[in-house]
Gaussian input, Z-matrix of N, CA and C with variables (Angstrom, degrees):
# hf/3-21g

backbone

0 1
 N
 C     1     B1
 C     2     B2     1     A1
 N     3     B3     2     A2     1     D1
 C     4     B4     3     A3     2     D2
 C     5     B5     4     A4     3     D3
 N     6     B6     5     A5     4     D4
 C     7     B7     6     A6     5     D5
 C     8     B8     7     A7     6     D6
 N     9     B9     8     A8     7     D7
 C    10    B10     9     A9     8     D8
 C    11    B11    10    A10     9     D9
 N    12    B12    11    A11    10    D10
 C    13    B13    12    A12    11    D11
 C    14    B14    13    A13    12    D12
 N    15    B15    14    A14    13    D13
 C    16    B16    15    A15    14    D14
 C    17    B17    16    A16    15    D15
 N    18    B18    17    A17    16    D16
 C    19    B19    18    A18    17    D17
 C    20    B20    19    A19    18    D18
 N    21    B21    20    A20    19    D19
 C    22    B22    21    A21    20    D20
 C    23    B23    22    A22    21    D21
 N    24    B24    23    A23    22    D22
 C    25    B25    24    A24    23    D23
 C    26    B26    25    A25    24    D24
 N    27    B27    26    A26    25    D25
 C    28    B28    27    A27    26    D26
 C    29    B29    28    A28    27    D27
 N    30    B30    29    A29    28    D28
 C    31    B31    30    A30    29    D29
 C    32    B32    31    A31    30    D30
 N    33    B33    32    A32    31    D31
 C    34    B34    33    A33    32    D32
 C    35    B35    34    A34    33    D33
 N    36    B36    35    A35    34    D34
 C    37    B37    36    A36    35    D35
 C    38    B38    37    A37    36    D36
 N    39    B39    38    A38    37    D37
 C    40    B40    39    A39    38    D38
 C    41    B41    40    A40    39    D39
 N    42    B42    41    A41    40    D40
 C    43    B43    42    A42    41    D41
 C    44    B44    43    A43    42    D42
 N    45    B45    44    A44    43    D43
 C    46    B46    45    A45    44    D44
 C    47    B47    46    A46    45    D45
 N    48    B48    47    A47    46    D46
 C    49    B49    48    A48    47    D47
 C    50    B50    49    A49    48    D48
 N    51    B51    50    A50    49    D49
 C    52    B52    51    A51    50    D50
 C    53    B53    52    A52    51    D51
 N    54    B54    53    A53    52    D52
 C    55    B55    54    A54    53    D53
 C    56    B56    55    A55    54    D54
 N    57    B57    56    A56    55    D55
 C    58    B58    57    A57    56    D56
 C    59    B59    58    A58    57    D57
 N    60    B60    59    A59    58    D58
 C    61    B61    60    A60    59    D59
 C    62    B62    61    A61    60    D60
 N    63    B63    62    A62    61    D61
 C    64    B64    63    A63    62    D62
 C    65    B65    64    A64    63    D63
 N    66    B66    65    A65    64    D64
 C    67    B67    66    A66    65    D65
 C    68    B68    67    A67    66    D66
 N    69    B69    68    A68    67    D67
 C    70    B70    69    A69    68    D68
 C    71    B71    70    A70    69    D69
 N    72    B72    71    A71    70    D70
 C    73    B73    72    A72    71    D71
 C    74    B74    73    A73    72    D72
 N    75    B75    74    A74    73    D73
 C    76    B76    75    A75    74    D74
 C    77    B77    76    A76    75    D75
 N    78    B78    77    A77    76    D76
 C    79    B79    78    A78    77    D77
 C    80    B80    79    A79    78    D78
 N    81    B81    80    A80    79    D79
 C    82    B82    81    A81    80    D80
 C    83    B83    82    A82    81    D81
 N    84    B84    83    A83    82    D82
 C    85    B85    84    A84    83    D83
 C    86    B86    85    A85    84    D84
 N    87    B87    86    A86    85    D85
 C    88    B88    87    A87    86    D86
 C    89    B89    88    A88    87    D87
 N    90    B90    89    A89    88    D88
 C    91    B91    90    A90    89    D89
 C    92    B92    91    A91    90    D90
 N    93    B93    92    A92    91    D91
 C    94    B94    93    A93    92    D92
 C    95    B95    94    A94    93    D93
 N    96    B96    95    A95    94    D94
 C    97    B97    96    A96    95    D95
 C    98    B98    97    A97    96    D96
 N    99    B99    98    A98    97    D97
 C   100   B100    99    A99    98    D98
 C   101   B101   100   A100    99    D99
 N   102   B102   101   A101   100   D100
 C   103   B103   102   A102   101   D101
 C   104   B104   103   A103   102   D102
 N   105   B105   104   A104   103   D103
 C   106   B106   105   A105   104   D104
 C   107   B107   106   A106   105   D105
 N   108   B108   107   A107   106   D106
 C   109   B109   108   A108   107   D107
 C   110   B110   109   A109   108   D108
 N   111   B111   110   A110   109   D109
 C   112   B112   111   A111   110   D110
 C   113   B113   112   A112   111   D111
 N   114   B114   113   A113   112   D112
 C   115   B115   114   A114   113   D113
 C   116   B116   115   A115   114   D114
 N   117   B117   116   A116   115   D115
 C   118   B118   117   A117   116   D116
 C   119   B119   118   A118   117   D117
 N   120   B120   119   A119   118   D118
 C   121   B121   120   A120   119   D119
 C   122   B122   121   A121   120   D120
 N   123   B123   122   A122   121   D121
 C   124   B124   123   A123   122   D122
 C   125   B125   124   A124   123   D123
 N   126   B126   125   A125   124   D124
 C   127   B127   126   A126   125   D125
 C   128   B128   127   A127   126   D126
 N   129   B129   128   A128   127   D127
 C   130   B130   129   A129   128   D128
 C   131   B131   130   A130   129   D129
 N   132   B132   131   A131   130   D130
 C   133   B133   132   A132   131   D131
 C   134   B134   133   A133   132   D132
 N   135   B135   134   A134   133   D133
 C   136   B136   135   A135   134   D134
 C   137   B137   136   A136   135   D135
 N   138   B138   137   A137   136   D136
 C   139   B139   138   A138   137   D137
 C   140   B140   139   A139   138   D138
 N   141   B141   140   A140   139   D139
 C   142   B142   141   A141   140   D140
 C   143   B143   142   A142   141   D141
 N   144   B144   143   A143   142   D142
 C   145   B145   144   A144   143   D143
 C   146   B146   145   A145   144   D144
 N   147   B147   146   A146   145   D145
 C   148   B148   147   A147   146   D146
 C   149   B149   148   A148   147   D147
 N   150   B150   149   A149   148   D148
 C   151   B151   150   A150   149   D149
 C   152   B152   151   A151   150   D150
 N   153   B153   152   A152   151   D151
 C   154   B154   153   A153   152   D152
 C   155   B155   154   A154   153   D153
 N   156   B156   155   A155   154   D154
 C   157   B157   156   A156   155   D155
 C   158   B158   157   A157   156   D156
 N   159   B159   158   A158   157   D157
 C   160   B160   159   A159   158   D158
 C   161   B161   160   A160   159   D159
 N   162   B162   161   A161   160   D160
 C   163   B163   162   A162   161   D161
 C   164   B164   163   A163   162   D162
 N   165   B165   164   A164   163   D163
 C   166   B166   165   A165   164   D164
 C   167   B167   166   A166   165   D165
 N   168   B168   167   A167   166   D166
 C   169   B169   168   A168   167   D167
 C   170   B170   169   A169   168   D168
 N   171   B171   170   A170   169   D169
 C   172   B172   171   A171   170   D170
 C   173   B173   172   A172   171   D171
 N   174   B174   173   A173   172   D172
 C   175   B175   174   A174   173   D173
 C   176   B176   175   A175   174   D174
 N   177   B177   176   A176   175   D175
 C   178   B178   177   A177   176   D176
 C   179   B179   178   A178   177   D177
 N   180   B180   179   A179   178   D178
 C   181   B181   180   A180   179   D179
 C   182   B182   181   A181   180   D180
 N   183   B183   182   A182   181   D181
 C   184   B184   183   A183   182   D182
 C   185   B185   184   A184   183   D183
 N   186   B186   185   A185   184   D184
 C   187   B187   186   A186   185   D185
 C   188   B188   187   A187   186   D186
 N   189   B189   188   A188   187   D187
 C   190   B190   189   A189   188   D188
 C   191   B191   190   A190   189   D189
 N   192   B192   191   A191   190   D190
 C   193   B193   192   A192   191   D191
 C   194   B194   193   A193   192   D192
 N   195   B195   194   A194   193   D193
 C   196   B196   195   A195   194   D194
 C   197   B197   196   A196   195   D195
 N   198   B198   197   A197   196   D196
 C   199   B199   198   A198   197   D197
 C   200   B200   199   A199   198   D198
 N   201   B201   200   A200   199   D199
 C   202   B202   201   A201   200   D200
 C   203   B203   202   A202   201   D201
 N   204   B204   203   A203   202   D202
 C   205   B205   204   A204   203   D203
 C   206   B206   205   A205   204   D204
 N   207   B207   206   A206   205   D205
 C   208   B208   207   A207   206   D206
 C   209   B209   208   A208   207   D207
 N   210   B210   209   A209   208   D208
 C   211   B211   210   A210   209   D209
 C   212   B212   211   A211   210   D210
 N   213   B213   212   A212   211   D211
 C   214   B214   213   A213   212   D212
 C   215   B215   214   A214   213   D213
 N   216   B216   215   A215   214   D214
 C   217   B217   216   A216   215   D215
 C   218   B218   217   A217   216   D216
 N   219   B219   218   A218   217   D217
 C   220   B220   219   A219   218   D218
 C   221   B221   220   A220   219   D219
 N   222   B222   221   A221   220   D220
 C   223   B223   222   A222   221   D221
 C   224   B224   223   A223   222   D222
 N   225   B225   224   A224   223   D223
 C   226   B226   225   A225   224   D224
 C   227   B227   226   A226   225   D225
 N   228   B228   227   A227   226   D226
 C   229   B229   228   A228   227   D227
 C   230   B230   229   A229   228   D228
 N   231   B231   230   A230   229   D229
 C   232   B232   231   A231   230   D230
 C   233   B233   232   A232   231   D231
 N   234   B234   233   A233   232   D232
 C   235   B235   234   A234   233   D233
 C   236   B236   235   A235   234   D234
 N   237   B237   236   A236   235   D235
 C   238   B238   237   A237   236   D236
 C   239   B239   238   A238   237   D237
 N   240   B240   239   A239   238   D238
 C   241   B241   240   A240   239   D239
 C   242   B242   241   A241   240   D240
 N   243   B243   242   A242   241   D241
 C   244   B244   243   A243   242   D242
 C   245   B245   244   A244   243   D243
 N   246   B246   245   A245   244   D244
 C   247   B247   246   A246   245   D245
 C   248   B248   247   A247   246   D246
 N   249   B249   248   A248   247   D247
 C   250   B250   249   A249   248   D248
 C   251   B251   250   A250   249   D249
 N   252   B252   251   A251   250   D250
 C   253   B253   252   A252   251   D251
 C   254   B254   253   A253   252   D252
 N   255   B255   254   A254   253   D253
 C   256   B256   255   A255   254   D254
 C   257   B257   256   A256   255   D255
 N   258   B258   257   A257   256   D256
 C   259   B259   258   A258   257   D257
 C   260   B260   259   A259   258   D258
 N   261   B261   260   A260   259   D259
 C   262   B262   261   A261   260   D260
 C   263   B263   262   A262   261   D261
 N   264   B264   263   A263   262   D262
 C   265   B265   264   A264   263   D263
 C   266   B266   265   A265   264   D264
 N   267   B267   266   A266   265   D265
 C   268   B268   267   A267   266   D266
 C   269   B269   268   A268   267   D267
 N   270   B270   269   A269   268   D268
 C   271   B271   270   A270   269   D269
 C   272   B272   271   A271   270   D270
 N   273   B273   272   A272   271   D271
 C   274   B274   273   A273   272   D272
 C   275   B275   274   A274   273   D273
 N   276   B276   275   A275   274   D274
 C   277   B277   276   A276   275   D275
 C   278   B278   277   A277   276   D276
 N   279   B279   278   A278   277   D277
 C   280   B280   279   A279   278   D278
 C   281   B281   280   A280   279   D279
 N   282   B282   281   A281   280   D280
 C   283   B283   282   A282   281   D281
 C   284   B284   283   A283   282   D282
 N   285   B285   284   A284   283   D283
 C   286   B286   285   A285   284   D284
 C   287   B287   286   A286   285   D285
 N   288   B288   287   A287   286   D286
 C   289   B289   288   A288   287   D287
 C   290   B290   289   A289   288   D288
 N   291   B291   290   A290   289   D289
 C   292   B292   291   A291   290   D290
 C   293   B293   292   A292   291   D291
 N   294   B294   293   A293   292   D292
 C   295   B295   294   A294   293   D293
 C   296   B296   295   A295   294   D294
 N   297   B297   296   A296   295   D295
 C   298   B298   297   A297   296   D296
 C   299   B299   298   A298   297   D297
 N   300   B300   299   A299   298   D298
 C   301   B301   300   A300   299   D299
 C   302   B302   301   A301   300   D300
 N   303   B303   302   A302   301   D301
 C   304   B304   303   A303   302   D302
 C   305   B305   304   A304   303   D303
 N   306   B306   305   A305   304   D304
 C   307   B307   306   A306   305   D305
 C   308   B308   307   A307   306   D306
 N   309   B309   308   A308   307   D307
 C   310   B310   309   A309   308   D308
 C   311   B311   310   A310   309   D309
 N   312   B312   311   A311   310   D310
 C   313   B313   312   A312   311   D311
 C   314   B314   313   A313   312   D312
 N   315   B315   314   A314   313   D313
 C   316   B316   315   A315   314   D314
 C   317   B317   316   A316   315   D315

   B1=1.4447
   B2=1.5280
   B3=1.4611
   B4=1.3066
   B5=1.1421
   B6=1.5688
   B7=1.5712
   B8=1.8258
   B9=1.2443
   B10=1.4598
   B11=1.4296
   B12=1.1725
   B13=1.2138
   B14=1.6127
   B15=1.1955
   B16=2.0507
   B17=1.3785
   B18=1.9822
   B19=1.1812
   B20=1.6823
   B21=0.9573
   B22=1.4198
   B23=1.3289
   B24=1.1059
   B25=1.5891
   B26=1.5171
   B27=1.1783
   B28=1.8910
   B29=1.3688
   B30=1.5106
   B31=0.9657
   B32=1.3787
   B33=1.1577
   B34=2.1482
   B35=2.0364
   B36=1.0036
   B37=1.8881
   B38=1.4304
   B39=1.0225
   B40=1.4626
   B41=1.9796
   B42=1.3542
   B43=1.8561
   B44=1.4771
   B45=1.6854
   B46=1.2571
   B47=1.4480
   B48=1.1936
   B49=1.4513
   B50=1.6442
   B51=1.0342
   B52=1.5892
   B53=2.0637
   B54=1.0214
   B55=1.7490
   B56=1.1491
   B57=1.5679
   B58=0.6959
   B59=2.0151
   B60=0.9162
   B61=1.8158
   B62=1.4610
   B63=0.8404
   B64=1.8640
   B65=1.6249
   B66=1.4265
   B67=1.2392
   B68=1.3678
   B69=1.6852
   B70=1.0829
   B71=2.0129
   B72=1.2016
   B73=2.0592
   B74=1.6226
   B75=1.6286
   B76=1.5424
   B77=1.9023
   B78=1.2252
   B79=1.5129
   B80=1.7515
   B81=1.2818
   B82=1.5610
   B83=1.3982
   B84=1.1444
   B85=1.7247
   B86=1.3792
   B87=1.2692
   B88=1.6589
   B89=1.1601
   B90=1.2089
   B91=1.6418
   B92=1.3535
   B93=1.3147
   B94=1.6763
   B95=1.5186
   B96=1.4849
   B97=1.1857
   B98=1.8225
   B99=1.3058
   B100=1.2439
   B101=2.1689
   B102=1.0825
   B103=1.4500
   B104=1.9089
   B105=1.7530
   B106=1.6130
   B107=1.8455
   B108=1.4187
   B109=1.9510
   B110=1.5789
   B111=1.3011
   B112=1.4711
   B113=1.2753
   B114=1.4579
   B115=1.3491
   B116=1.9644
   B117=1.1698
   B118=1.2188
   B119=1.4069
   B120=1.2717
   B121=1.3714
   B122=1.6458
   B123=1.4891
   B124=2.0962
   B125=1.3784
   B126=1.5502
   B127=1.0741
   B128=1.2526
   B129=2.0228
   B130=1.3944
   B131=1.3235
   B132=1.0375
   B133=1.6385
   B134=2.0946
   B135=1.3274
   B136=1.7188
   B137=1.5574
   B138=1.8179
   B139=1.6802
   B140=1.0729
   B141=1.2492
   B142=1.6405
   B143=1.6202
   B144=1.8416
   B145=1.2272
   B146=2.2905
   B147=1.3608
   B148=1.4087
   B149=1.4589
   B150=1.6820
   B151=1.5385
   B152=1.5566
   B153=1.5359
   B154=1.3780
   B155=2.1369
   B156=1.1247
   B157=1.7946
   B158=2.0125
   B159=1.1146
   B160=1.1182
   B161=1.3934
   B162=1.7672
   B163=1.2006
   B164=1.5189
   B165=1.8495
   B166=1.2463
   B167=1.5924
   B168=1.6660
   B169=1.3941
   B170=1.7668
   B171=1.5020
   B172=1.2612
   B173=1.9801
   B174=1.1210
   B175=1.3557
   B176=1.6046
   B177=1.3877
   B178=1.9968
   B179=1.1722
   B180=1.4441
   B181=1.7313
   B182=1.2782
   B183=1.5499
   B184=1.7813
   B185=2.1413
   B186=1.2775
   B187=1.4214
   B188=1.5661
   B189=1.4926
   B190=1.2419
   B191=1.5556
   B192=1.5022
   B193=1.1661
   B194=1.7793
   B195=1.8231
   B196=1.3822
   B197=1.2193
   B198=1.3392
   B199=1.5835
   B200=1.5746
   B201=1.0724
   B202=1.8697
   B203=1.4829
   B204=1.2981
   B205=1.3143
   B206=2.0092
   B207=1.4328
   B208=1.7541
   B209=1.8473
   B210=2.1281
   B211=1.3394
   B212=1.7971
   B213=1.2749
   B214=1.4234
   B215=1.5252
   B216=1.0127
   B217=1.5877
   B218=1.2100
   B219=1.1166
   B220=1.5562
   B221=1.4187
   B222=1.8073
   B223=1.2806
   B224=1.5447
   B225=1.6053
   B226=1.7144
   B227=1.4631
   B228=1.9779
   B229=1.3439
   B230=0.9788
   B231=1.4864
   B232=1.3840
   B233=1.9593
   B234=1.2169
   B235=1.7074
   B236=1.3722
   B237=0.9116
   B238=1.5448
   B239=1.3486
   B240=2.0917
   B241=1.2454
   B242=1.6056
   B243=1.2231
   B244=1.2369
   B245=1.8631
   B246=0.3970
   B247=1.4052
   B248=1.3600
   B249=1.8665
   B250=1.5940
   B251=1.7298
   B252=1.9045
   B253=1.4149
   B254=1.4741
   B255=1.3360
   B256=1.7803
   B257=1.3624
   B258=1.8777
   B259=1.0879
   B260=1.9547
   B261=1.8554
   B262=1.0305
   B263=1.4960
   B264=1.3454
   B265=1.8052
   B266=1.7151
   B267=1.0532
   B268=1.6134
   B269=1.6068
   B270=1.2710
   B271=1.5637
   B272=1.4806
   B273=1.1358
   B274=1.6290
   B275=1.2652
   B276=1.7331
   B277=1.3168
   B278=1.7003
   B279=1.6908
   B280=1.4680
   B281=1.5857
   B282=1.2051
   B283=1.6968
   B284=1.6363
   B285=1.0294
   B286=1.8068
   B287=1.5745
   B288=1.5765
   B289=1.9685
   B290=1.7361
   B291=1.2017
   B292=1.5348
   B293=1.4585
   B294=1.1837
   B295=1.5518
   B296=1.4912
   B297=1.2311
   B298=1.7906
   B299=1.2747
   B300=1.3116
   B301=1.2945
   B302=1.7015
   B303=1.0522
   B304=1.5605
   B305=1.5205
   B306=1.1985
   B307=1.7939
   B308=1.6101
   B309=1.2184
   B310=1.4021
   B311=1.2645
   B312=0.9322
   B313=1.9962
   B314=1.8399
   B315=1.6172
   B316=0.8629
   B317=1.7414
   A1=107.90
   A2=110.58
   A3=109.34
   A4=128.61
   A5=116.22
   A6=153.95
   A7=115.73
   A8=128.56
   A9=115.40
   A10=130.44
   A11=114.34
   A12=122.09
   A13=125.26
   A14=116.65
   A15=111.42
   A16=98.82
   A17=127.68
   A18=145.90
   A19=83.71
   A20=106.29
   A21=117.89
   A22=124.25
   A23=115.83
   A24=128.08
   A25=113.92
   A26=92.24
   A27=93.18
   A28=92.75
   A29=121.24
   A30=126.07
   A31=127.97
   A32=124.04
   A33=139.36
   A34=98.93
   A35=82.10
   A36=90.85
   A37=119.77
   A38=136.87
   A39=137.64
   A40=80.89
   A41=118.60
   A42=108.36
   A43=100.13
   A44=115.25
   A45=105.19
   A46=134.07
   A47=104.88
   A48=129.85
   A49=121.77
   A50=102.39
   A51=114.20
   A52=102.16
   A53=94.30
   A54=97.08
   A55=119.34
   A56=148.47
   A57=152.11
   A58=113.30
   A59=100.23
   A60=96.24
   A61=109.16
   A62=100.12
   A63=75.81
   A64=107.61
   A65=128.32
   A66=139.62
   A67=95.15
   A68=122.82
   A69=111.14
   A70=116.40
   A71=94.70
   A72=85.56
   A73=96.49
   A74=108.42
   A75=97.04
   A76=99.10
   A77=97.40
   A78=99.95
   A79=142.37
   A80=87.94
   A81=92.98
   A82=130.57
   A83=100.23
   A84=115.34
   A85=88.41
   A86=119.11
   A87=129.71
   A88=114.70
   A89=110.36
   A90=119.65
   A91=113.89
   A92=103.81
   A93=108.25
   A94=101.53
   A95=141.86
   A96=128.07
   A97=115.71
   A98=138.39
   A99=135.20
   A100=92.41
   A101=109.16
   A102=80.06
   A103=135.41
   A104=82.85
   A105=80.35
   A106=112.08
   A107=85.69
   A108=99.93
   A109=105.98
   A110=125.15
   A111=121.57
   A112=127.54
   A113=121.86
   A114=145.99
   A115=99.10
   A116=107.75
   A117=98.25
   A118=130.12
   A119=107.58
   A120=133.46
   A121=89.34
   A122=97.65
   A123=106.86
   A124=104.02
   A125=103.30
   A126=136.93
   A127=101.87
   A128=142.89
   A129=115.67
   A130=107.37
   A131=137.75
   A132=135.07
   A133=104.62
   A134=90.97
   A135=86.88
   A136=127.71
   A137=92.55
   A138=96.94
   A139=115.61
   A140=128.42
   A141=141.93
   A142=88.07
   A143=84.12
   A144=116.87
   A145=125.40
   A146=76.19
   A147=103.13
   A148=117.79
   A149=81.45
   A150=119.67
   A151=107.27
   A152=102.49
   A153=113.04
   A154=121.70
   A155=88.47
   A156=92.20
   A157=80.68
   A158=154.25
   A159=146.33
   A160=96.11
   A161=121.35
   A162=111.66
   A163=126.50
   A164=101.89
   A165=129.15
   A166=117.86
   A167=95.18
   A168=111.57
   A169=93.20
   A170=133.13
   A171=160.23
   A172=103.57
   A173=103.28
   A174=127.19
   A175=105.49
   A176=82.78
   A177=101.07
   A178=95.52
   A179=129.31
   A180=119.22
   A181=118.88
   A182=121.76
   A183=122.45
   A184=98.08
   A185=110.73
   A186=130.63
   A187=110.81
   A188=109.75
   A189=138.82
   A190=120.54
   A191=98.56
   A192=92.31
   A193=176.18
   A194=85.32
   A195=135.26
   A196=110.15
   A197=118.20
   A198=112.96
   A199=126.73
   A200=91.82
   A201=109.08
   A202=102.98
   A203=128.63
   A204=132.26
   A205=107.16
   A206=88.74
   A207=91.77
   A208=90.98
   A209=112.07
   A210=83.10
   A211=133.07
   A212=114.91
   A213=127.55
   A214=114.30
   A215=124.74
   A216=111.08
   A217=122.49
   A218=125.19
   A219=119.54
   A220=101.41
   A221=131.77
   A222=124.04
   A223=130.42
   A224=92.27
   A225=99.92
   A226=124.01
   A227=110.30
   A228=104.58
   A229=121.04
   A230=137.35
   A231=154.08
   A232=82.13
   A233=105.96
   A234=105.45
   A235=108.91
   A236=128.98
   A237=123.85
   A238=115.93
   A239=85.77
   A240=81.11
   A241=142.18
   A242=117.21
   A243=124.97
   A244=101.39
   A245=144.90
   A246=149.68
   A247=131.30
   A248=106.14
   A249=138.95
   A250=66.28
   A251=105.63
   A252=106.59
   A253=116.69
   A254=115.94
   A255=124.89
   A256=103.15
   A257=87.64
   A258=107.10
   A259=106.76
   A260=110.42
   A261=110.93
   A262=130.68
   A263=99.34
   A264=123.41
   A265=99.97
   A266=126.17
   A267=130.86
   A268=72.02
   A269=126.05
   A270=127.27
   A271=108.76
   A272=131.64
   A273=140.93
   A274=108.80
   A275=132.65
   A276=145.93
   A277=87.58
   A278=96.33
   A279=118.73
   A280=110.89
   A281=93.89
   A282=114.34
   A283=103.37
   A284=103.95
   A285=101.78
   A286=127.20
   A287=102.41
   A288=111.38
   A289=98.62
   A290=119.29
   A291=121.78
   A292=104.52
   A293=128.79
   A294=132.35
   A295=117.53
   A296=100.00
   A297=118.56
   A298=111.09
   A299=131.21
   A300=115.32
   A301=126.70
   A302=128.62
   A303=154.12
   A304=113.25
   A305=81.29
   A306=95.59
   A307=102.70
   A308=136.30
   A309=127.75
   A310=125.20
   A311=107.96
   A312=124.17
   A313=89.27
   A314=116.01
   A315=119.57
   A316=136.39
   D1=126.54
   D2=167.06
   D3=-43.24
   D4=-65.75
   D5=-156.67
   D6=-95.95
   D7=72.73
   D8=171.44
   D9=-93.91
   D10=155.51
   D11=167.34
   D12=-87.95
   D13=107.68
   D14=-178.38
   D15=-126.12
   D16=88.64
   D17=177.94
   D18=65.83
   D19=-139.99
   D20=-163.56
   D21=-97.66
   D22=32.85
   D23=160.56
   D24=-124.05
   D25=156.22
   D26=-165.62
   D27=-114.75
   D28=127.28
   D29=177.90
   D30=-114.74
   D31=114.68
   D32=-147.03
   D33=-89.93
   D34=106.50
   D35=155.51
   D36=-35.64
   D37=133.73
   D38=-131.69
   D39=-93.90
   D40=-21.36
   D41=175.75
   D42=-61.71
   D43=-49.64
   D44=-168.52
   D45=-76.06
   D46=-14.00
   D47=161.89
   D48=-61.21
   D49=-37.31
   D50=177.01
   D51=-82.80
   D52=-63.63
   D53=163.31
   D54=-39.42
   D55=-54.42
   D56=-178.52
   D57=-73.04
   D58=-57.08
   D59=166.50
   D60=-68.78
   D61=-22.85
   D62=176.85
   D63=-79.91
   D64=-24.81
   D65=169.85
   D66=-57.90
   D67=-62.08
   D68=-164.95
   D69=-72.40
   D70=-20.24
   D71=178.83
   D72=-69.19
   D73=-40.67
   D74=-159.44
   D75=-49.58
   D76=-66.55
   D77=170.47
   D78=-27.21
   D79=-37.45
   D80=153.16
   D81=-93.92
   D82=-21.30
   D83=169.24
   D84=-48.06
   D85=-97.49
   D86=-165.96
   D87=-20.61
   D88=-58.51
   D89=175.23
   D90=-37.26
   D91=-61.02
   D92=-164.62
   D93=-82.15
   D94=-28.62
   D95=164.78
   D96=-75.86
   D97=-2.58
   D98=168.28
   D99=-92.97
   D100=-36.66
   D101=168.04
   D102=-91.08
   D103=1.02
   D104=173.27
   D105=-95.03
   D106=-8.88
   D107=179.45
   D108=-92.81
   D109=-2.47
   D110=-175.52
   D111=-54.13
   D112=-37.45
   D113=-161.07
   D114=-83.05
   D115=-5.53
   D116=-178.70
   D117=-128.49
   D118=24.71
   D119=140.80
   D120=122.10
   D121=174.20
   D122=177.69
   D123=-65.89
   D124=142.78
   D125=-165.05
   D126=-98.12
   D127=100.91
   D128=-177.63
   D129=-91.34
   D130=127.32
   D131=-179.33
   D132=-125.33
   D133=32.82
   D134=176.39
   D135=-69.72
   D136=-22.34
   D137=177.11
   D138=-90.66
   D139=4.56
   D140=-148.31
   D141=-94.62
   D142=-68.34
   D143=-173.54
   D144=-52.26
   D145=-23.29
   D146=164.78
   D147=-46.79
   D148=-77.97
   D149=-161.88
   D150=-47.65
   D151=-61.31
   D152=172.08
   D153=-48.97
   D154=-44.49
   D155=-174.08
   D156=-76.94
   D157=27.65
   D158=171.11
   D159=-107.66
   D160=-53.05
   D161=-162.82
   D162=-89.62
   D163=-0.55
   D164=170.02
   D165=-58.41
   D166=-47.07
   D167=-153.60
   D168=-87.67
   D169=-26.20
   D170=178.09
   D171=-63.09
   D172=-35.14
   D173=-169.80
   D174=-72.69
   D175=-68.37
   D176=-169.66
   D177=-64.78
   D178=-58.90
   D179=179.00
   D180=-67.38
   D181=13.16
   D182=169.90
   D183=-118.55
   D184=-5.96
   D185=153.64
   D186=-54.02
   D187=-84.88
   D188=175.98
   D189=-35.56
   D190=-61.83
   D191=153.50
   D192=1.23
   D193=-86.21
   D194=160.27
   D195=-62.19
   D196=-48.60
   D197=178.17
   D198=-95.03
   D199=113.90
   D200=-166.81
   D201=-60.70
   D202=-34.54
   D203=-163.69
   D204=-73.03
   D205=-36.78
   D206=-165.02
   D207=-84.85
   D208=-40.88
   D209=178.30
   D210=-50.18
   D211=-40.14
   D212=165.41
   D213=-50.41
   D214=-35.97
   D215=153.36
   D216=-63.88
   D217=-24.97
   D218=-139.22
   D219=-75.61
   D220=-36.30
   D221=171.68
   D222=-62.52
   D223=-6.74
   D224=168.12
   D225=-97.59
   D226=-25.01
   D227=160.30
   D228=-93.43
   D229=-12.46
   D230=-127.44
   D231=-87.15
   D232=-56.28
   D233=-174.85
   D234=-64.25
   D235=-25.22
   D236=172.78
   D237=-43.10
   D238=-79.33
   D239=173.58
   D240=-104.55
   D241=49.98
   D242=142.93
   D243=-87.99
   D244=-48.04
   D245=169.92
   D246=-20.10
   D247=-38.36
   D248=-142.11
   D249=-111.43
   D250=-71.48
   D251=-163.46
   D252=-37.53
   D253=-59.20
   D254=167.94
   D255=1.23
   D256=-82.83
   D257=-141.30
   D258=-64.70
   D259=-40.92
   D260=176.52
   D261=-29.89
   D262=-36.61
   D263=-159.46
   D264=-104.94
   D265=1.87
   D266=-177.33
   D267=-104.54
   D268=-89.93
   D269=-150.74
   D270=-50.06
   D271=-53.86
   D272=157.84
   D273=-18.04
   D274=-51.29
   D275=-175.29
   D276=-58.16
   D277=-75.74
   D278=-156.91
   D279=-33.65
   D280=-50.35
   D281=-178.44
   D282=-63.27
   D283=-94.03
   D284=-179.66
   D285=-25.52
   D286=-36.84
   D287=169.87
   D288=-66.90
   D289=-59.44
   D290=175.75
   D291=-42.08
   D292=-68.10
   D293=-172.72
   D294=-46.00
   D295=-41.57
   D296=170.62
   D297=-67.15
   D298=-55.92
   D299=166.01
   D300=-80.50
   D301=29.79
   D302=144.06
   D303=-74.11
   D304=-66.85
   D305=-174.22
   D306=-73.32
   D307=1.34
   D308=-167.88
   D309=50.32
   D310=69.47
   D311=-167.39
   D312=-141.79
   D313=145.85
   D314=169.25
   D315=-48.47

């Protein structure tokens, strides 16, 4: 088990522990180099940023793939979640048009 419980502290498997700080330096890394890079005008990183959510998404569907067990599920969850997604992205609209007219925005 990754994840335990000892009274009331949760205690992380030394993989997930390492996973998780390295998420967290990268994360502060950024931080502290977009504020030591601030002074020198906007930074556009949209193709970067692109590129990467391209080779992410390239990844998980060469994941998916590979594994015979989840493809054979997939026509039994596959409707779910397109389903969940729908609905996520209908209410997301719903919500944000509501918020806009709260906030007095067109």
């Amino acid at each position: 088990m990754l994840i335990r419980l000892v009274g009331c502290l949760v205690v992380l498997d030394s993989q997930v522990a390492v996973y998780m700080a390295s998420l967290t330096v990268s994360l502060v890394a950024g931080i502290l180099l977009g504020y030591a890079l601030r002074k020198r005008g906007k930074v556009n990183l949209n193709r970067a940023s692109f590129a990467v959510i391209i080779v992410l998404i390239f990844s998980l569907g060469f994941s998916i793939g590979s594994n015979g067990e989840l493809l054979g599920a997939l026509p039994r969850v596959g409707l779910n979640a397109v389903v969940i997604a729908v609905l996520a992205m209908v209410f997301s609209l719903v919500f944000v048009k509501a918020a806009g007219r709260v906030a007095g925005l067109k």
